[in-house]
FIFI-199378 format. One line per 5 residues: number of its first residue (from 1); their letters; for each residue y, x, z of C-alpha. Coordinates in steps of 0.05 Angstrom, whole numbers. Example, Ala and Ser with C-alpha at 12.3 -4.5 7.8 and 13.67 -1.06 7.14 Angstrom:
1) AS) -90,246,156  -21,273,143
//
This chain:
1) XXXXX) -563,67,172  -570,98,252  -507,74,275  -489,23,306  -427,-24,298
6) XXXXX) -404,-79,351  -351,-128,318  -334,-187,340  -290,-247,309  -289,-328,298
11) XXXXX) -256,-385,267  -236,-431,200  -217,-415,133  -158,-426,72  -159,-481,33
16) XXXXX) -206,-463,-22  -151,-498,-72  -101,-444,-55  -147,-387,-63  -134,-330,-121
21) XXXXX) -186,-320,-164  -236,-270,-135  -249,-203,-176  -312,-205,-230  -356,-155,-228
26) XXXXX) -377,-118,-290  -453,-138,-300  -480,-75,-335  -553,-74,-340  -593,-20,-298
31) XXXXX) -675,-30,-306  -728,12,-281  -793,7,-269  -840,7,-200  -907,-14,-178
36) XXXXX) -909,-51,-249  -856,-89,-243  -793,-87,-292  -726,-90,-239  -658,-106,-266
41) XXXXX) -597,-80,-233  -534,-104,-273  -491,-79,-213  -509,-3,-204  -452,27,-240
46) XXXXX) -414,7,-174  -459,82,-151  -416,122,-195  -371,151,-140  -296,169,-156
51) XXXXX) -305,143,-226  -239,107,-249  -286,39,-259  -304,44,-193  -238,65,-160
56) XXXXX) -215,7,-199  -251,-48,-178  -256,-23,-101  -184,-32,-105  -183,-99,-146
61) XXXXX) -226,-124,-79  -174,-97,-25  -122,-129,-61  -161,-189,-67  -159,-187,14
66) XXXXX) -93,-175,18  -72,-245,-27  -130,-295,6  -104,-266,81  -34,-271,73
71) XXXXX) -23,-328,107  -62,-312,165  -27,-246,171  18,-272,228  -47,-289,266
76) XXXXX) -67,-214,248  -6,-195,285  -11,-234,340  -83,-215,352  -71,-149,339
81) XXXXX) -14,-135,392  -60,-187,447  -112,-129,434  -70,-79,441  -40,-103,503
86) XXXXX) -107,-89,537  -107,-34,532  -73,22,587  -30,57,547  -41,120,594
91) XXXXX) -109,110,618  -156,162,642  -227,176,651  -262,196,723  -264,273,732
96) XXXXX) -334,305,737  -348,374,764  -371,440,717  -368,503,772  -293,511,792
101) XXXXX) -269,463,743  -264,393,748  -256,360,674  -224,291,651  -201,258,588
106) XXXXX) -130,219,580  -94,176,540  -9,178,535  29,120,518  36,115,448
111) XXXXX) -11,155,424  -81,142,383  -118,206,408  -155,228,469  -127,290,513
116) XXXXX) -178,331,540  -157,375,604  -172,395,673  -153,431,729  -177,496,783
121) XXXXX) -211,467,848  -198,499,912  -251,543,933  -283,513,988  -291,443,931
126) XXXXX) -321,481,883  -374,524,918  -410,455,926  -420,381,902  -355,345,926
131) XXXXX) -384,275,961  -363,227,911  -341,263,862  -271,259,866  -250,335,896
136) XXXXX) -176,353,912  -155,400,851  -120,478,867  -80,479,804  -39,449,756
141) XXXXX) -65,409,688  -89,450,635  -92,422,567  -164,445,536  -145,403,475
146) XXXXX) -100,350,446  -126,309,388  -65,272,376  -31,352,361  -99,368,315
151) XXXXX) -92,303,282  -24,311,262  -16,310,174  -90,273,173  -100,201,154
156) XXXXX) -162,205,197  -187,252,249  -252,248,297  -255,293,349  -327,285,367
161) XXXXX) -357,333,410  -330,392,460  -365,446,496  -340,492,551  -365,560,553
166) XXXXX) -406,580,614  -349,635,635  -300,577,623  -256,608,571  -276,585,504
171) XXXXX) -285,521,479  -317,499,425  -298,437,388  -320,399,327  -279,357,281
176) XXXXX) -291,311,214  -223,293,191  -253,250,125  -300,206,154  -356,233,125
181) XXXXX) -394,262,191  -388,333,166  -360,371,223  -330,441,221  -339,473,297
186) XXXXX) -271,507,320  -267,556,382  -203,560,432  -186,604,475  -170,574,553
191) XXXXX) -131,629,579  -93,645,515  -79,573,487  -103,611,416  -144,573,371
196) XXXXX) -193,631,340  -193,639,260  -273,631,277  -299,569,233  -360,526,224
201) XXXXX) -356,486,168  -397,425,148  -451,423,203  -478,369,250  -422,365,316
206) XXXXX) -482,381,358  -476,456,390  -496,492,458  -475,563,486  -516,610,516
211) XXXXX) -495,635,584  -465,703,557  -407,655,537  -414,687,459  -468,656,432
216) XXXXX) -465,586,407  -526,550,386  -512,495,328  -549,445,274  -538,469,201
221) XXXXX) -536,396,157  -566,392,91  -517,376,46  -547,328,3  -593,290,55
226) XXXXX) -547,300,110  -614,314,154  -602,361,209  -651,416,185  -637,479,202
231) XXXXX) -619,515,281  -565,571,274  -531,619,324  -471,641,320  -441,704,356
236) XXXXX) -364,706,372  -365,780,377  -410,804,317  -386,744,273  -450,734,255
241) XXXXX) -494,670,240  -567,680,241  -619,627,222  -668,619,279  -714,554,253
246) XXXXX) -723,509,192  -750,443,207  -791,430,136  -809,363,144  -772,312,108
251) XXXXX) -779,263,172  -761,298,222  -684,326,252  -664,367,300  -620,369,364
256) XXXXX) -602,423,412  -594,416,480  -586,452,545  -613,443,611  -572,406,676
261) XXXXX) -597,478,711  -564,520,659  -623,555,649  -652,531,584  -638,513,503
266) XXXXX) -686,464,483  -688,454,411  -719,381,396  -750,362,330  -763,285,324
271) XXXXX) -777,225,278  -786,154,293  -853,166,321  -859,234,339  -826,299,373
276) XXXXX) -834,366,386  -795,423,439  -782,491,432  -741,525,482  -717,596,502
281) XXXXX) -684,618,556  -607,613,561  -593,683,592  -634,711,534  -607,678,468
286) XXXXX) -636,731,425  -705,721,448  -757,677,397  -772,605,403  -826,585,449
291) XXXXX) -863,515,431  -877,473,494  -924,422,455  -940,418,390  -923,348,351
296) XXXXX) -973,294,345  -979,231,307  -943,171,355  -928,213,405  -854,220,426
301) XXXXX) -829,265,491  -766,311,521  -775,356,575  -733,371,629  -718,427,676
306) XXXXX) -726,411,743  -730,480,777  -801,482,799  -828,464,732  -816,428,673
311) XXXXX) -814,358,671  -831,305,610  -817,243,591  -878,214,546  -907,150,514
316) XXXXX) -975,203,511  -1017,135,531  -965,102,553  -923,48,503  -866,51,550
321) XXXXX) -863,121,572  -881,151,636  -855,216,670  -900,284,689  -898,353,703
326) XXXXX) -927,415,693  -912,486,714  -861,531,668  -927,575,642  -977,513,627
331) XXXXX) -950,473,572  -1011,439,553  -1026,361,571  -1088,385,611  -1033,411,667
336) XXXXX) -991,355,672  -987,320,737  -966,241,749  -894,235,778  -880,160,751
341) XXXXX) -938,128,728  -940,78,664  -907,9,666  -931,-50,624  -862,-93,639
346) XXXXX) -815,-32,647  -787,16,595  -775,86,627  -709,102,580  -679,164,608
351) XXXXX) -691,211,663  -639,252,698  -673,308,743  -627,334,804  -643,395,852
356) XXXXX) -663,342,907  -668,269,871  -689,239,803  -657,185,767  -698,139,724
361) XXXXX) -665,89,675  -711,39,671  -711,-27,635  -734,-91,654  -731,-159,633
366) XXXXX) -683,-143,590  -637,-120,636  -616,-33,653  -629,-21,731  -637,48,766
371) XXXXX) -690,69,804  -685,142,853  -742,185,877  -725,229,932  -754,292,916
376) XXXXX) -775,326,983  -810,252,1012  -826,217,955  -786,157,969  -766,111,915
381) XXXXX) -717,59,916  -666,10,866  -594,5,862  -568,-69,861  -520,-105,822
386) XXXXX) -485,-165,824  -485,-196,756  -535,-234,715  -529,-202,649  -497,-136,659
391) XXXXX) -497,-62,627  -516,6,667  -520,79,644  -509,145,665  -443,178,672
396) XXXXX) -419,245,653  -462,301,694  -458,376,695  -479,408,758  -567,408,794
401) XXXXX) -546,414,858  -507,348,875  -512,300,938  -493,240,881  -500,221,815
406) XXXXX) -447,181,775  -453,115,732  -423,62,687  -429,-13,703  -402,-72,658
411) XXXXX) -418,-138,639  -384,-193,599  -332,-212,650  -330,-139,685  -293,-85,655
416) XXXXX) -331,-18,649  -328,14,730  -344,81,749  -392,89,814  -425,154,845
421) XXXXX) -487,134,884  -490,177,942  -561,191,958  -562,201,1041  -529,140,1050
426) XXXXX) -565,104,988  -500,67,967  -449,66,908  -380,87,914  -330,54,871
431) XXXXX) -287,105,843  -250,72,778  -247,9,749  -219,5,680  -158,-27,676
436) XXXXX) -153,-92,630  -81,-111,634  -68,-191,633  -135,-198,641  -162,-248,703
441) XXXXX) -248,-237,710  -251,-299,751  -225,-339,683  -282,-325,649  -357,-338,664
446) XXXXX) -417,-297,637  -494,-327,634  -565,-304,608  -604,-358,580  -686,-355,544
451) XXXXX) -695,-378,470  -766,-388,442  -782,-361,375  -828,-373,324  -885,-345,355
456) XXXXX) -874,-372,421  -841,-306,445  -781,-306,496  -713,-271,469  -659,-261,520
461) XXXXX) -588,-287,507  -526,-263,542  -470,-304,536  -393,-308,553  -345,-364,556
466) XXXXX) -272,-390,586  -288,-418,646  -232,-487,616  -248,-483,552  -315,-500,554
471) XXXXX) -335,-570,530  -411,-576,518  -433,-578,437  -352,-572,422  -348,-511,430
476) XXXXX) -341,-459,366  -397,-404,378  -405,-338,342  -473,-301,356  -480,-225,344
481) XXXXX) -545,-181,337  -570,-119,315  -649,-114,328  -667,-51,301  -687,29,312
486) XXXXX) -702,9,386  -626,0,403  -608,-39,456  -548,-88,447  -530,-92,523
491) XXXXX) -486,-148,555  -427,-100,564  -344,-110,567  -308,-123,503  -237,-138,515
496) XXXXX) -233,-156,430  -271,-222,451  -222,-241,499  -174,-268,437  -239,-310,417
501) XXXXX) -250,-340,487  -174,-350,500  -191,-402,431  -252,-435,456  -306,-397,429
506) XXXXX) -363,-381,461  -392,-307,445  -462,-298,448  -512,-234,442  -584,-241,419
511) XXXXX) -631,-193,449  -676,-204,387  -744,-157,367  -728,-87,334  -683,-64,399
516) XXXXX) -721,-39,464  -686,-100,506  -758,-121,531  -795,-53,529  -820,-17,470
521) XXXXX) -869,-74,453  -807,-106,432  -786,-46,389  -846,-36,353  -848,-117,339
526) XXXXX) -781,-115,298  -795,-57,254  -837,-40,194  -887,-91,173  -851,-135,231
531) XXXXX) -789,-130,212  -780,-215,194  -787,-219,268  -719,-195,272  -682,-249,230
536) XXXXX) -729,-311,253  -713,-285,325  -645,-288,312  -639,-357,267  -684,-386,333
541) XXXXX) -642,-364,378  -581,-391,331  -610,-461,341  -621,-463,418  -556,-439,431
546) XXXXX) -529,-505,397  -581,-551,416  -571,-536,490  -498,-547,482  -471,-471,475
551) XXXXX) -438,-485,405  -414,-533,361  -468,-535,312  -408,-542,249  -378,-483,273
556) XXXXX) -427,-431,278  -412,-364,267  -455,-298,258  -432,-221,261  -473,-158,258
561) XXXXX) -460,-81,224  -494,-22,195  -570,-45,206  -552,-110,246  -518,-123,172
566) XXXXX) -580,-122,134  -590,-178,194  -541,-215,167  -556,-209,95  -619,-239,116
571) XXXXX) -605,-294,152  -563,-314,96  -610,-314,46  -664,-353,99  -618,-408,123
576) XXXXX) -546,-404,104  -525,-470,114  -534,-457,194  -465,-411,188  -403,-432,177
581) XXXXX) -389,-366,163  -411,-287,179  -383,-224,187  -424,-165,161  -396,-98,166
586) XXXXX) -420,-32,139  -484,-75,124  -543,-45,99  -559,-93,47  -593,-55,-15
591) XXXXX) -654,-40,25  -712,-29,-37  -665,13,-74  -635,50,-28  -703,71,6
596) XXXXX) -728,81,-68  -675,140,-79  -692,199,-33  -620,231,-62  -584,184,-16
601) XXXXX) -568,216,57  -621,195,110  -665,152,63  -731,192,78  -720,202,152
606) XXXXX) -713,131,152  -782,107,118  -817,104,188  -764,48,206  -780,5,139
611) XXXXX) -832,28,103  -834,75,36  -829,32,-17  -862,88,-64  -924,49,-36
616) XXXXX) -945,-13,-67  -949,-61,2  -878,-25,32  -847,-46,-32  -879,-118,-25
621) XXXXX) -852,-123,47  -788,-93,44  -774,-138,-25  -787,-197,13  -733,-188,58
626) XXXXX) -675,-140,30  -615,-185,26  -592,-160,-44  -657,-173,-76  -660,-244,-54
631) XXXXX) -595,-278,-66  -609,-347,-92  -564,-394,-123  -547,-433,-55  -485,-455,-13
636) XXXXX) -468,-386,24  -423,-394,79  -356,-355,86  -365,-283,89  -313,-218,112
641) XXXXX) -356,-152,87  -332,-89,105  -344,-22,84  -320,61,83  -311,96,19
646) XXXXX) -332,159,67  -393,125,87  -456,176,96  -501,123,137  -493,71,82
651) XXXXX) -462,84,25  -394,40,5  -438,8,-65  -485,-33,-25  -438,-82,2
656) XXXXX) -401,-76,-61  -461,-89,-106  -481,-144,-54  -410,-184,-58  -412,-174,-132
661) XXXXX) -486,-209,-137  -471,-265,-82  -405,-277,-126  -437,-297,-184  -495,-333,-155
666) XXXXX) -464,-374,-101  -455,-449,-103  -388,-461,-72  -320,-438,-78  -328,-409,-3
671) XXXXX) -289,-347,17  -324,-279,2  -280,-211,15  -295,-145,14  -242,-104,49
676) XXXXX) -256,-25,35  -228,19,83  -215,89,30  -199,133,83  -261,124,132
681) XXXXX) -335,121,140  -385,84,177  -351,77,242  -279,57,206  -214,77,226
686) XXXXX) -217,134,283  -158,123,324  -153,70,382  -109,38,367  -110,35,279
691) XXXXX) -181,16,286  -150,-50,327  -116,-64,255  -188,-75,225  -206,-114,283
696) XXXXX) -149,-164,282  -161,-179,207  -233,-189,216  -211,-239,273  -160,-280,233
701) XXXXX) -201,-286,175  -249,-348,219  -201,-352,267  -165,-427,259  -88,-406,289
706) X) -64,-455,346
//
């Protein structure tokens, strides 16, 4: 249910006269009882994981797939290798500094896996920030690790998360190599190429060392809830794994972070709607916890170190957050001191606090833009950018004292480009842009554009089309949104929806309620006992798209995943004869019953996104909406579902209990195929260029070939 998924696809479909006869679910019936009310669920056998039955039918579906896209499997092909094609076979990220080191991540030609390396710099480079950020390395490469070598004998592998020791001569990796998000942390050691017999297994890939270089800091995950519960440190020396905090309530999970000064372990304990930080000092890991502030009801904050004093981020009084500080020995709200004052129209996101600058990431309008404080005078100022819908965040930082700070900026023409911003001259300095090979920006034109919705609210389209293929109301469109848990679905690069432009279609984003797009209001206005903002937003902004001309209104498609597939669900249900057809993937679908079982991973962290149904008026609202609960006999469109067998965010039965249900009560012979991927989870296949494969089906399943 967190994550989310960004898929994109178009197009038209078999001839329903040549299609194989789709698989029948079993109907088996399942009833209990809530609130009064007698439910009936003939399709919840499909829960009984590895069970022949359900092994069975799972692959009865995929081979289903296989026989109604068989003759679009050239198209797969083709798409597939134009996909692949743009991508740099041996491409490699921008270097960033940590002390002597400067690290980097690359790709070799050929291969699915990321390297991760980095070489010595010359003294005189590393006893200070380099200008830009790009300082002349001493030494030759040194391979930290190499997935594609760890990866070898497994169908899938996800290297997710890698820390360097403070002394530089451990690392500490995590890896899930079943799709399942339970990570075992590894250790290596730099100077001997050794990888220690030392092992982690099944724990969050979240982990930070202390600075004596021996004591790693991780996130125990229970096993059944997969809620990150429980803080543990781990000694390299002693062996030993000590227990340092339980988080007890059900809503809230834990993360551990460290400080851009090095000098502290925050451990943060949020919900939805609230936080809490303890810290300790980093030279002292065996020292207790110390609680900053105490959690209260609605109130959400993270604290920073910014070498005088600690600095938090806060929505204390403030919907959109606001920054303060207080000294390092006066925690308490009574101490705190104004730095950035509230915003109405702006949503303070994130906060990056230098020796000599701060960085907010601010939102506006729907649109990410920087704003920097100079420290010493005060000063504040923007950095510019030259699109109209376009995507900004921070870049990859590890050292306080720095004269820059480094960024990512894309939009729907641009490919992703690396910048520092130097501070004394108050301009950005292009270091990387990411190559796209066969790919011409000036082909292809991006716009934002205003829909109304029901309620007379303004959602933000960004949209993307070939500059000669566009013919006004001809055009095939295919809309994709998420709208929920505050998550922003930014206008960025997507070099998959090039093969859908290169055909005519436009590609469209809507910014609907449920993300942050237009400040927290519009979080808080998508969720809970709002959540029907979400799919009238994005049915509204469905219609204006084709009744201004952006979209032939016959050949309208929709996409969304995870959450944005319970979006989909719903939008089907409300008004499916506005698609032609709708991809949904990983789509969380079985929304009373899966928030009604508090055995399934995440479901009571999650009730303060849709309610508790336990409670008679959750259950009312939540029914009223939860695609699986209202499929009607009606003409549903075409629809591609995908799922993971692996899945711990949402589980492989609820798309396979929702085809099963829209199967039997749909009222035409359109296409419906469930294509179960047995060897992933909710992010699908892990390698780049495998997880193209899934793409390039997805794509020729709408996609009419030329």
């Amino acid at each position: 249910m967190f994550i989310v998924l960004v898929f994109v696809l178009g197009g038209v479909f078999m001839s329903c006269a040549q299609l194989p006869k789709a698989p029948v679910a079993n109907k088996i019936s399942h009833q209990f009882e809530i609130h009064g009310e007698v439910v009936t669920d003939n399709y919840f056998w499909l829960k009984n994981r590895d069970t022949p039955e359900v092994l069975a039918y799972l692959q009865e579906e995929n081979q289903y797939a296989d026989q109604v896209l068989k003759t679009e499997v050239s198209l797969k092909e083709t798409l597939f290798e134009e996909m692949k094609q743009r991508i740099k076979p041996d491409d490699q990220t921008p270097a960033y500094q940590y002390k002597n080191y400067e690290y980097y991540t690359r790709y070799e030609i050929g291969k699915e896996y990321a390297i991760f390396c980095r070489k010595l710099l010359k003294p005189e480079v590393s006893d200070k920030s380099s200008e830009v950020g790009n300082a002349e390395p001493k030494a030759a490469e040194e391979i930290m690790l190499d997935a594609n070598a760890l990866a070898v004998g497994h169908s899938y592998y996800d290297l997710y998360n890698y820390r360097v020791a403070p002394n530089q001569k451990i690392v500490a990796f995590s890896e899930d190599r079943v799709g399942r998000r339970f990570y075992t942390i590894k250790f290596k050691n730099l100077e001997t190429g050794q990888v220690l017999p030392d092992q982690i297994k099944d724990v969050s890939p979240n982990f930070e060392w202390a600075n004596d270089s021996l004591t790693l800091f991780y996130v125990d995950i229970n096993k059944n809830t997969l809620k990150q519960e429980k803080l543990f440190k781990f000694n390299l020396k002693t062996k030993q794994k000590t227990e340092i905090y339980f988080e007890k309530d059900d809503l809230f999970s834990l993360h551990v972070s460290k400080s851009l000064t090095g000098k502290y372990i925050f451990i943060g304990s949020s919900s939805f709607n609230s936080s809490e930080v303890q810290y300790l000092l980093a030279d002292l890991p065996e020292a207790p916890l110390v609680a900053f502030l105490k959690r209260e009801a609605n109130h959400e904050y993270s604290v920073f170190d910014g070498g005088d004093g600690f600095y938090i981020l806060t929505n204390d009084k403030a919907q959109n957050f606001k920054l303060m500080k207080t000294d390092y020995n006066r925690p308490e709200k009574s101490f705190w001191k104004e730095v950035v004052k509230h915003s109405p129209d702006t949503l303070l996101e994130d906060v990056l606090v230098f020796k000599n600058n701060i960085v907010l990431l601010q939102r506006n309008s729907g649109l990410a833009l920087f704003e920097v404080i100079d420290r010493k005078s005060g000063e504040s100022w923007f950095v510019k950018f030259p699109d109209p819908a376009y995507y900004v965040n921070f870049s990859s930082h590890a050292e306080f004292d720095t004269k820059f700070f480094s960024y990512t900026y894309t939009s729907m023409v641009r490919p992703v480009t690396y910048f520092s911003y130097v501070f004394s001259i108050k301009e950005s300095k292009l270091i990387k842009q990411k190559e796209v090979p066969s790919y011409l920006a000036e082909d292809y034109q991006s716009q934002r554009v205003w829909a109304k919705a029901q309620d007379g609210s303004s959602i933000p389209i960004s949209l993307v089309y070939k500059k000669n293929k566009f013919l006004k109301g001809a055009n095939p469109l295919l809309v994709y949104g998420y709208g929920s848990y505050g998550l922003n679905m930014d206008p960025s690069f997507n070099s998959n929806v090039i093969s859908l432009l290169d055909r005519g279609f436009i590609y469209a984003i809507a910014h609907i309620r449920g993300g942050s797009e237009m400040g927290r209001y519009w979080y808080e206005q998508g969720r809970m006992f709002n959540k029907i903002n979400s799919f009238t937003d994005f049915i509204a902004a469905t219609e204006f798209l084709t009744d201004q001309g952006w979209g032939d209104k016959k050949n309208v498609y929709a996409m969304g995943g995870s959450a944005g597939g319970l979006l989909m669900g719903a939008i089907m249900n409300m008004k499916p004869e506005l698609y032609k057809g709708i991809l949904a993937a990983v789509p969380f679908v079985d929304v009373v019953n899966t928030m009604l079982d508090e055995s399934i991973p995440l479901t009571m962290v999650e009730y303060e996104q849709w309610g508790n149904p336990h409670k008679l008026n959750d259950y009312r609202y939540i029914k009223s909406y939860s695609p699986y609960d209202n499929i009607k006999p009606v003409n549903y469109p075409h629809l591609y579902v995908s799922t993971g067998y692996h899945d711990s965010q949402v589980q492989y039965w609820e798309p396979a209990k929702w085809v099963a249900k829209l199967r039997d009560q749909s009222q035409t012979k359109n296409l419906i195929v469930l294509r179960t991927n047995m060897e992933a989870g909710h992010a699908g296949s892990a390698g780049r260029f495998t997880i193209l494969k899934e793409w390039a089906e997805r794509l020729a399943f709408i996609l009419k070939e030329k």
